[in-house]
Structures are given as structure tokens and as C-alpha cells.
PASEBA-1860 file (N, C-alpha, C; in nm, 3 decimals):
! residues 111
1> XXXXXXXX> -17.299/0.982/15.875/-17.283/0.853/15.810/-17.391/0.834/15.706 ~ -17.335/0.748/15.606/-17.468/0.741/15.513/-17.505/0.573/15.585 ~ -17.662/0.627/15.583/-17.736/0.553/15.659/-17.770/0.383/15.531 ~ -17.748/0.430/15.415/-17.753/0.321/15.351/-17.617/0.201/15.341 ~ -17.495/0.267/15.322/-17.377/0.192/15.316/-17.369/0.149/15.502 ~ -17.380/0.222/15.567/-17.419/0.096/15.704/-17.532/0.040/15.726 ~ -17.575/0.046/15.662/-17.698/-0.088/15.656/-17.632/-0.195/15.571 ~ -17.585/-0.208/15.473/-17.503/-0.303/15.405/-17.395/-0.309/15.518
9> XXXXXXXX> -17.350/-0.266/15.581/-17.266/-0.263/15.678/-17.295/-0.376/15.730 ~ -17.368/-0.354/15.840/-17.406/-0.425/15.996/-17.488/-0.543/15.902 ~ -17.591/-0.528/15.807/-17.699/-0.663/15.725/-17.608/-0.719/15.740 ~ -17.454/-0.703/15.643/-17.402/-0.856/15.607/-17.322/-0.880/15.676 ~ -17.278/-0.782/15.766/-17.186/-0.915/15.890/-17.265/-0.979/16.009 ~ -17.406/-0.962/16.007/-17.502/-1.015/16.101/-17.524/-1.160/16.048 ~ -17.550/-1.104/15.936/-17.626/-1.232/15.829/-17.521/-1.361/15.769 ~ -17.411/-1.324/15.786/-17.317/-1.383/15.762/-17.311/-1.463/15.916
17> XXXXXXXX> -17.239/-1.360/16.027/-17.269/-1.419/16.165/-17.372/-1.518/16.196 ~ -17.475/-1.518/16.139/-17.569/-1.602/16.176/-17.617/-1.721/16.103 ~ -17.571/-1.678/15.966/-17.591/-1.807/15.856/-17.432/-1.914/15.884 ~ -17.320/-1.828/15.945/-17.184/-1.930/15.940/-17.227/-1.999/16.113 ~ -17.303/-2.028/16.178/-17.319/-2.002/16.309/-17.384/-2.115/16.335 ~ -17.346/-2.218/16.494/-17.457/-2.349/16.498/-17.572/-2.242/16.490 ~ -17.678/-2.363/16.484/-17.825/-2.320/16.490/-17.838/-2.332/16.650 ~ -17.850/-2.210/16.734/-17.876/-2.188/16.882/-17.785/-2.106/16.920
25> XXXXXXXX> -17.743/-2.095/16.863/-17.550/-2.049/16.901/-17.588/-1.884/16.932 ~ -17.498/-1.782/17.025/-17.543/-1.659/17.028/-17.413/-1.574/16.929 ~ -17.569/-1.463/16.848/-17.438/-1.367/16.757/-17.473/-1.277/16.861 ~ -17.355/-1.178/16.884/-17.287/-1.044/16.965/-17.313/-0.929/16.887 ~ -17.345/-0.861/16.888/-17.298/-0.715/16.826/-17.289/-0.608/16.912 ~ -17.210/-0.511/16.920/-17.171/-0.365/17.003/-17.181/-0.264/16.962 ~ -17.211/-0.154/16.972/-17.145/-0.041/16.949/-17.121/0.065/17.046 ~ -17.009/0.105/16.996/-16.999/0.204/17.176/-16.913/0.385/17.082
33> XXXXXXXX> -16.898/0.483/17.109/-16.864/0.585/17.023/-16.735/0.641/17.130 ~ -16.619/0.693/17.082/-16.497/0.705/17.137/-16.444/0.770/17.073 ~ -16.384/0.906/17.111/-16.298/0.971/17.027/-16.344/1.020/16.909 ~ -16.486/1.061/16.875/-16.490/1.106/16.749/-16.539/0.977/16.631 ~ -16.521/0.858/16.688/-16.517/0.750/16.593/-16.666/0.663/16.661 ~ -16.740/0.581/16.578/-16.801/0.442/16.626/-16.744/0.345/16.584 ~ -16.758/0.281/16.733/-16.704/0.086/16.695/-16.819/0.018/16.720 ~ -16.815/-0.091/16.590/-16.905/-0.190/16.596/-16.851/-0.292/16.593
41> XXXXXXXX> -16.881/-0.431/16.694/-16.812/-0.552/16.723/-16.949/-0.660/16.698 ~ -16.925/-0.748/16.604/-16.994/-0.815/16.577/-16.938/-0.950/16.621 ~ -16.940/-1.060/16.694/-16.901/-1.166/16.713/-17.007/-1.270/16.726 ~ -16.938/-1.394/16.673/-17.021/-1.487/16.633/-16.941/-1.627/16.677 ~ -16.993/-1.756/16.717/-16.911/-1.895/16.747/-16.929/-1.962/16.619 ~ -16.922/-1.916/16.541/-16.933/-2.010/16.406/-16.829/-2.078/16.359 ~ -16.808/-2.092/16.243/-16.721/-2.196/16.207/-16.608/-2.106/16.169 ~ -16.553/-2.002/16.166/-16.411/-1.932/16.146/-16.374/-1.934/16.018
49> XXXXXXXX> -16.275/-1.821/16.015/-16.229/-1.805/15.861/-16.064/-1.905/15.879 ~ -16.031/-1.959/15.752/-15.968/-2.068/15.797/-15.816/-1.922/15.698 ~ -15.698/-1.926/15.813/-15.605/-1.843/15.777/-15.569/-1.816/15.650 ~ -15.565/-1.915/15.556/-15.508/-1.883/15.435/-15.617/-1.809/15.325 ~ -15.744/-1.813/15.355/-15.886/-1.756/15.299/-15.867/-1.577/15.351 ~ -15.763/-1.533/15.469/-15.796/-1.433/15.498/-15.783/-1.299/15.415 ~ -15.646/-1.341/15.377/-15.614/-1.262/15.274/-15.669/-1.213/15.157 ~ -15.756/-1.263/15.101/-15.909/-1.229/15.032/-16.003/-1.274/15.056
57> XXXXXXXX> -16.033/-1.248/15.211/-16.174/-1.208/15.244/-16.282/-1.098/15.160 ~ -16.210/-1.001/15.180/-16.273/-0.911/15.026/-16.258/-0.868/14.902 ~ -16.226/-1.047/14.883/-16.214/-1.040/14.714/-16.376/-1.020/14.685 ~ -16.385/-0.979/14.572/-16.519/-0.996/14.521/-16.543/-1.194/14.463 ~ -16.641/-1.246/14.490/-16.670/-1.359/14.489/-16.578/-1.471/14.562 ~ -16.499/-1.462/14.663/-16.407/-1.525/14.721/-16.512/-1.584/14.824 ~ -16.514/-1.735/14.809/-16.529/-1.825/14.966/-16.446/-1.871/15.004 ~ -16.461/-1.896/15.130/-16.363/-1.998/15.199/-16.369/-2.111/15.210
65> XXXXXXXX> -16.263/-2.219/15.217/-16.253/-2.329/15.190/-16.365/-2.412/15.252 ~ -16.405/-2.352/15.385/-16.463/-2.432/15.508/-16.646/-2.419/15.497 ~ -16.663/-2.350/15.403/-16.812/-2.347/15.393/-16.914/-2.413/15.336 ~ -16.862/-2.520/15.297/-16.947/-2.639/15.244/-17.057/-2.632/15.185 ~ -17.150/-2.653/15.182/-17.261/-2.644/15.121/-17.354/-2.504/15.189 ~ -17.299/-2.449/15.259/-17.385/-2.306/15.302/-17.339/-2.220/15.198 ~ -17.522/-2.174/15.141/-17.493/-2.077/15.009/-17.449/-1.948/15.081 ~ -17.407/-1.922/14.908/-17.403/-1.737/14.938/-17.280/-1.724/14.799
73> XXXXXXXX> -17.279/-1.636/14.765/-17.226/-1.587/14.617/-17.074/-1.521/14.675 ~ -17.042/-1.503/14.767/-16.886/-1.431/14.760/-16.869/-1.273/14.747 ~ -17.021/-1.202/14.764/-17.008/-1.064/14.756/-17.040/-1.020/14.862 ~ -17.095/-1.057/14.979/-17.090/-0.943/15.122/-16.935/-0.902/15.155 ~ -16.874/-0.965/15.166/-16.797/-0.927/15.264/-16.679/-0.777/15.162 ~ -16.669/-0.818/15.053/-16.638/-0.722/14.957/-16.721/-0.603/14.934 ~ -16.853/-0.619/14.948/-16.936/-0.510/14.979/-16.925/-0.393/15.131 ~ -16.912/-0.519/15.239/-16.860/-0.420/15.349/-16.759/-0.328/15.359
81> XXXXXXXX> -16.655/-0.457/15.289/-16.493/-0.359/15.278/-16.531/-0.250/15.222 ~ -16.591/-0.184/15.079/-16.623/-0.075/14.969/-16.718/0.022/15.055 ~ -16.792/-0.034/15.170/-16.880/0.053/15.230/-16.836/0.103/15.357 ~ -16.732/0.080/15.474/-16.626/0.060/15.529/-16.554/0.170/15.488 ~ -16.463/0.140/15.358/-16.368/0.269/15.290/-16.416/0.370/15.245 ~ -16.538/0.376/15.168/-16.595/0.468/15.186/-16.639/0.580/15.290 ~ -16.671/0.504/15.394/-16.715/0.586/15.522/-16.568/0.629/15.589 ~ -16.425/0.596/15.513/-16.268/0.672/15.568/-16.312/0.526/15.701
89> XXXXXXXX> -16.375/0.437/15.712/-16.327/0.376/15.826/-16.211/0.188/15.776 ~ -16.277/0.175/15.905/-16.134/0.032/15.894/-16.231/-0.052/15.909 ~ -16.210/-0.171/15.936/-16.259/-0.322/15.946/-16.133/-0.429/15.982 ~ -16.096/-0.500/16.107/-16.054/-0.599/16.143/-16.109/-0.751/16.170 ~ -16.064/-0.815/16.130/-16.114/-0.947/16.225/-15.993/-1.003/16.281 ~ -16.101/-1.108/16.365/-16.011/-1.206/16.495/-16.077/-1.332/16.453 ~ -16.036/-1.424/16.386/-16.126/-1.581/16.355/-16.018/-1.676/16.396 ~ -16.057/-1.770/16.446/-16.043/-1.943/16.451/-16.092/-2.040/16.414
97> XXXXXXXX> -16.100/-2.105/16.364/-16.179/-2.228/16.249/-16.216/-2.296/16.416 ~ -16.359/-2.289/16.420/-16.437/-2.428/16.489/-16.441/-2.329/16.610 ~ -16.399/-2.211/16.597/-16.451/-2.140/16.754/-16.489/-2.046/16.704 ~ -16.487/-1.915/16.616/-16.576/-1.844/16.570/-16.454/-1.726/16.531 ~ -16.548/-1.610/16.526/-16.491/-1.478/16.436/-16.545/-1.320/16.505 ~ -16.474/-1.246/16.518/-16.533/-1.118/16.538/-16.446/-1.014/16.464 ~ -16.564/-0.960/16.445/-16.532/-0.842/16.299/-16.586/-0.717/16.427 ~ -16.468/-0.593/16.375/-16.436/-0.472/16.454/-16.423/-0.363/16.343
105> XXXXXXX> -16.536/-0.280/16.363/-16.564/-0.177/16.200/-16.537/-0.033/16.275 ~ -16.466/0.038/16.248/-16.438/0.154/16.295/-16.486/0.259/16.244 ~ -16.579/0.331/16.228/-16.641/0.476/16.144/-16.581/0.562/16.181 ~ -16.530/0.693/16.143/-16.550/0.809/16.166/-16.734/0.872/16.177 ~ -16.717/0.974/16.298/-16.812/1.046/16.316/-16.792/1.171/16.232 ~ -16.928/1.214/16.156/-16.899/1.338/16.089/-16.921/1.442/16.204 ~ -16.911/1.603/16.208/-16.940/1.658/16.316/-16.967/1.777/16.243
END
């Protein structure tokens, strides 16, 4: 793996996890290796991606409706996707507005 595109990896869905997140609230992260592949599960109780925002989640500069005055420019999550495809892996999420989000990044292992 290139050790730099997962660092942009895991930074901005932590940092995201924790900036969209009450203040006390617990962020999750996993990783466990299976089949040749790593999974990383990042989950967070924050405020959720609201359904119709999902579909360009990785637009470049795309927010979602629900983020109010919490900064941030609209480029992590488009950065993960590019660093993600690069590495031949995937990226899912699971969100609910007002109960939270977990993002599921799949790598290939080189061997």
C-alpha cells in the first residue's frame, strides 16, 4: 500500500468523524485483514449524510445540506474516493441523519 494515499485515507474520514460528531461522542475505527484484502470501519454518531447529498459525496467541493456552519471546503471526501481507487479498493457507507455514519474502505493487499 502506499503509505501516503492511506494516510489521506484514514486523516479524513477520522477528521471528518470527529469534526461531524457531538463533542463527547465516541469515533470507532477497525481494521481487521481477510482474504488478501484490509477492511477499515470507521464509525461515528454524528449528524449523518442526509440521502439526497449521497450521491455526490465525492464530488469535488460538494457539502451537504446538514452541515451548517461546520467548516471545511468539500475536498476530503473526494480525496478519499481518488486514494481508495487508486489503491483498486472500494469505499461504502451506512448514514442516518441525527444517528451517525460508517464508512467501510476495502484495500487490496499487495503480496
Amino acid at each position: 500500500m502506499d503509505e501516503k494515499l492511506l494516510r489521506q485515507i484514514l486523516s479524513n474520514l477520522l477528521s471528518n468523524a470527529i469534526k461531524y460528531s457531538p463533542v463527547g461522542s465516541t469515533v470507532q475505527m477497525t481494521a481487521c485483514c481477510e482474504k488478501g484484502e484490509v477492511i477499515f470501519k470507521i464509525k461515528d454518531s454524528g449528524i449523518g449524510i442526509p440521502s439526497e447529498d449521497l450521491q455526490r459525496l465525492f464530488d469535488t467541493f460538494h457539502r451537504a445540506k446538514n452541515v451548517g456552519t461546520i467548516p471545511g471546503t468539500g475536498l476530503g471526501m473526494a480525496i478519499v474516493k481518488k486514494s481508495v481507487d487508486l489503491h483498486g479498493g472500494q469505499i461504502t457507507v451506512n448514514t442516518e441523519v441525527g444517528v451517525g455514519t460508517v464508512f467501510t474502505v476495502t484495500l487490496p493487499l499487495n503480496q
